[in-house]
C-alpha positions, -999 to 999 in steps of 0.1 A, spaced: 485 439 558 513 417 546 514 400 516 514 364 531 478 370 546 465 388 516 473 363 492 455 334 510 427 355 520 421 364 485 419 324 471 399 311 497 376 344 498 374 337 455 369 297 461 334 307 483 324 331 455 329 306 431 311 281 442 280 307 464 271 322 431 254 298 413 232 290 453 224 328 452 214 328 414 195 297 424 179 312 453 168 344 437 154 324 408 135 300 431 124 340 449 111 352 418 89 321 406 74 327 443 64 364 439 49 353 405 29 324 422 14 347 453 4 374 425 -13 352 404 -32 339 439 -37 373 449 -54 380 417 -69 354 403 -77 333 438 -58 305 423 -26 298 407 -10 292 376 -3 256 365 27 264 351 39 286 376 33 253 401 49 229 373 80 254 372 83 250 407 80 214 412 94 199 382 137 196 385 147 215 353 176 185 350 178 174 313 184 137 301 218 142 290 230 165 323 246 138 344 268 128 313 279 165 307 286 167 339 308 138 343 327 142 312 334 179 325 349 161 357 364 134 339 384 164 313 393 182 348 408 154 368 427 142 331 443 180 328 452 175 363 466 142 358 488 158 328 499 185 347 509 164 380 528 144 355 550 168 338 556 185 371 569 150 389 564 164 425 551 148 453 519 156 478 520 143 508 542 109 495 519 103 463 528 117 434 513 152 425 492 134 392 468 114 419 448 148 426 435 140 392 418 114 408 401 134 427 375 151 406 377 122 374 363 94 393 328 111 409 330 121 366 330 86 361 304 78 384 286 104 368 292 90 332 278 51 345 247 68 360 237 83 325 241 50 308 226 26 337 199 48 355 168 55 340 157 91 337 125 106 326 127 133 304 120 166 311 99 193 293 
């Protein structure tokens, strides 16, 4: 194989791994609660509450959606910086507009923690 198909094949082949991990980590988490639940049925004829509240309940914290948006807001600013100091242009805009990209969802993120009411989590 050349190099020219290798190298693309390699970043798009890394971008699914990146972002199918944390699904299959997910996944096999959600697998094992599942086993544990059917067990305890097995055995016992009924199951666990907590096994059912681990299940059910969304292990989101209070604070995630504002950790989560100032990580995208602190991504789409280095991309800003680095757009800048390279003054190229994408597609007629200049190169710092991809830091648009992922900073405002971040600051959507950011107003959602401060104007949406969450309840907290155990």
């Amino acid at each position: 194989m050349e190099v020219a198909i290798i190298v693309p094949l390699i970043v798009f082949a890394s971008i699914v791994l990146i972002v199918g991990t944390p699904f299959y980590f997910h996944h096999r988490n959600r697998r094992v609660i599942y086993e544990a639940i059917k067990t305890s049925v097995e055995k016992t004829g009924e199951a666990d509450p907590k096994l059912i509240a681990a299940i059910t309940t969304d292990a989101i914290g209070p604070n995630a959606d504002l950790r989560r948006g100032l990580l995208l807001v602190s991504l789409g600013a280095a991309l800003a910086v680095i757009g800048a100091l390279s003054e190229a242009d994408m597609i007629g805009a200049p190169l710092w507009t991809v830091g648009l990209l992922p900073g405002l969802p971040g600051l959507a993120y950011i107003v959602f923690h401060f104007f949406v009411p969450r309840e907290a989590t155990v």
